[in-house]
C-alpha angles and dihedrals in degrees: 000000000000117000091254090062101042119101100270103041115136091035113114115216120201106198121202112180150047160241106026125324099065100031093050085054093047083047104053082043089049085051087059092060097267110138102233115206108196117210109221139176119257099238116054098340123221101005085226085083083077087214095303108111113218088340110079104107100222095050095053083053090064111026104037116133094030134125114242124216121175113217132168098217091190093073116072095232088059093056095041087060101044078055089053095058098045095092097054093064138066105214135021116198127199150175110179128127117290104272106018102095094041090054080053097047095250101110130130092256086051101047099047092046079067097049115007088186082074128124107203113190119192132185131190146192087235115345140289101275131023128076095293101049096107106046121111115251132179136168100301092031092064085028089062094032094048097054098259110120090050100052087051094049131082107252107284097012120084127186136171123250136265099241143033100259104157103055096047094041087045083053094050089049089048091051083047101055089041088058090045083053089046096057098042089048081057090049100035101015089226126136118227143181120239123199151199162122147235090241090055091045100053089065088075086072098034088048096107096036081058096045075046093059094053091045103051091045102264092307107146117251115236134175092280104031091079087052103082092039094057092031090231117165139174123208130181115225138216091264092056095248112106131225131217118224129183127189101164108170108326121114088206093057093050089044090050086053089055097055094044087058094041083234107133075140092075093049097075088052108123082219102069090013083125138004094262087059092048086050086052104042099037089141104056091048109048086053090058084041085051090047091047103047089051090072096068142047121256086248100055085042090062097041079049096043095037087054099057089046094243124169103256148158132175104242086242130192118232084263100053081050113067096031092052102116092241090057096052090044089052081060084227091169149021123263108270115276118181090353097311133100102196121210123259118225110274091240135086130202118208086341091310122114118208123265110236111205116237102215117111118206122241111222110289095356094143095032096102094044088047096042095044079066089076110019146045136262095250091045095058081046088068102042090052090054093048102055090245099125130004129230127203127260097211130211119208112270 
């Protein structure tokens, strides 16, 4: 599927912001077919480029396929121009501190009193209002607040992750809420502002550790604590690898596993007798199930496992992953390019998944063609001069 046929082609996307949440957003909306113009500032840009132009590696993964205009939005010409474009696009997306666009004029009341058709998306580290509303907040920082770290990590010992999780799932909600926008501007033809924060959208992947909460009388979830409930476990084999199993509560998954380990022995154990008793004797489960599993290879495991139609996955590494031939099947990125192979949005439309383009863009390399959308060529002239906005000197690609 090429980027004029996919299901926002034709929207036109003005990003304000930086490093992940928002231009992950812009991004996933820029792998639908929307044309995504970044708003950068002229010296440097988006300080996620870490000083290395259209080569950092993390900043091509999220901002691959944009147009790039650099405008210093300190002095007033810059933000009279940013104003000027506002009307020519559908969405702006931004994820600056509370306050800071609005004492620009960049706020969502200003920009939608010049186009009330607009849909202005905001998120946040906490909010827009409360006593935290103006901390800064990044990845780690939501990930610890929400309740994150301590749900992936053991009782009494908490760790961070391994990954950033909050900014790209708050961009994801934040992609999420713009679409639901989208379709209501088709219905109503009302404009709208969507917010939220990294701290909100954290909660779509602490849900069930909350629901766990109630439900365990407000015992707090930990790494472990979910474990006994969904019956997971993981269990190193003979081979090294390890494999991922899950009975939750069905009786025929814990009767296929029976039959993969050649145990019915161990169903007439009063321990594991019922799911309850599994629940209450995990432990002393999951230490038969890690004596069991060491007696074979990974492979036979699978052929074993796949048979008794047991829930299973090998634990793989990033790299088993996406070279694992479903994934590749899937067509989850894009082939490597420079020593990156981007992500593909995680949708597909009649069987086909969305293209996303490779090219990064260089500070300010589409200034001159967007600006000249508003304004003259002597004009542009003038701001170029001034030191207002940058364009590109562009090497050839």
């Amino acid at each position: 599927m090429t980027l004029t046929d996919a299901p926002l082609a034709g929207i036109r996307v003005l990003e304000l912001g930086g490093y992940v949440a928002a231009p992950y957003a812009t991004s996933l909306l820029g792998s639908l077919g929307a044309e995504v113009v970044k708003i950068e500032r002229p010296d440097g840009g988006d300080a996620f480029r870490r000083g290395d132009e259209d080569r950092y590696t993390y900043f091509r993964q999220y901002n691959a396929g944009k147009k790039s205009v650099a405008v210093d939005l300190k002095h007033p010409d810059g933000v009279a121009l940013v104003q000027a474009l506002v009307p020519r696009f559908d969405v702006v997306m931004e994820n600056i501190r509370p306050g800071k666009l609005e004492a620009l004029g960049l706020g969502a009341v200003d920009c939608q009193a010049l186009n009330p058709d607009l849909v202005y998306a905001s998120i946040t580290g906490f909010g827009p209002t409360g006593a935290m509303a103006h901390q800064p907040s990044y990845d780690s920082i939501a990930q610890s607040f929400s309740g994150m770290f301590s749900v992936l990590s053991d009782a009494g010992r908490p760790q961070i992750s391994g990954t950033c999780l909050a900014d790209v799932v708050g961009g994801m909600v934040n992609a999420t809420g713009v679409l639901a926008a989208l379709v209501g501007h088709a219905r109503t033809g009302r404009g709208r502002r969507v917010e939220t924060s990294l701290m909100e959208a954290v909660t779509t992947l602490t849900l069930d550790a909350i629901t766990q909460y109630f439900d365990d009388d407000h015992a707090e979830p930990t790494r472990q604590s979910r474990h006994p409930q969904a019956q997971s476990y993981a269990l190193a084999t003979s081979s090294g690898s390890a494999i991922t199993v899950h009975l939750s509560s069905s009786e025929r998954f814990w009767a296929g596993l029976l039959a993969a380990m050649d145990r019915p022995d161990l169903g007439a154990d009063p321990r594991f007798a019922t799911y309850a008793q599994r629940i209450a004797h995990y432990a002393d489960l999951a230490e038969v199930l890690a004596s069991e599993f060491l007696r074979r290879p990974a492979a036979a495991w699978e052929e074993r496992l796949r048979s008794a139609d047991v829930p299973y996955a090998p634990v793989h590494s990033v790299a088993g992953f996406l070279e694992h031939p479903q994934t590749r099947l899937l067509d989850l990125t894009e082939p490597e390019h420079d020593g990156l192979a981007l992500v593909r949005a995680p949708w597909r439309f009649d069987g086909e998944r969305p293209r996303r383009s490779p090219s990064t863009p260089r500070v300010g390399e589409h200034t001159r063609a967007v600006v000249a959308e508003v304004y003259d060529d002597d004009e542009v002239d003038r701001l170029v001069d001034a030191g207002v906005i940058h364009v590109a000197d562009l090497p050839s690609r």
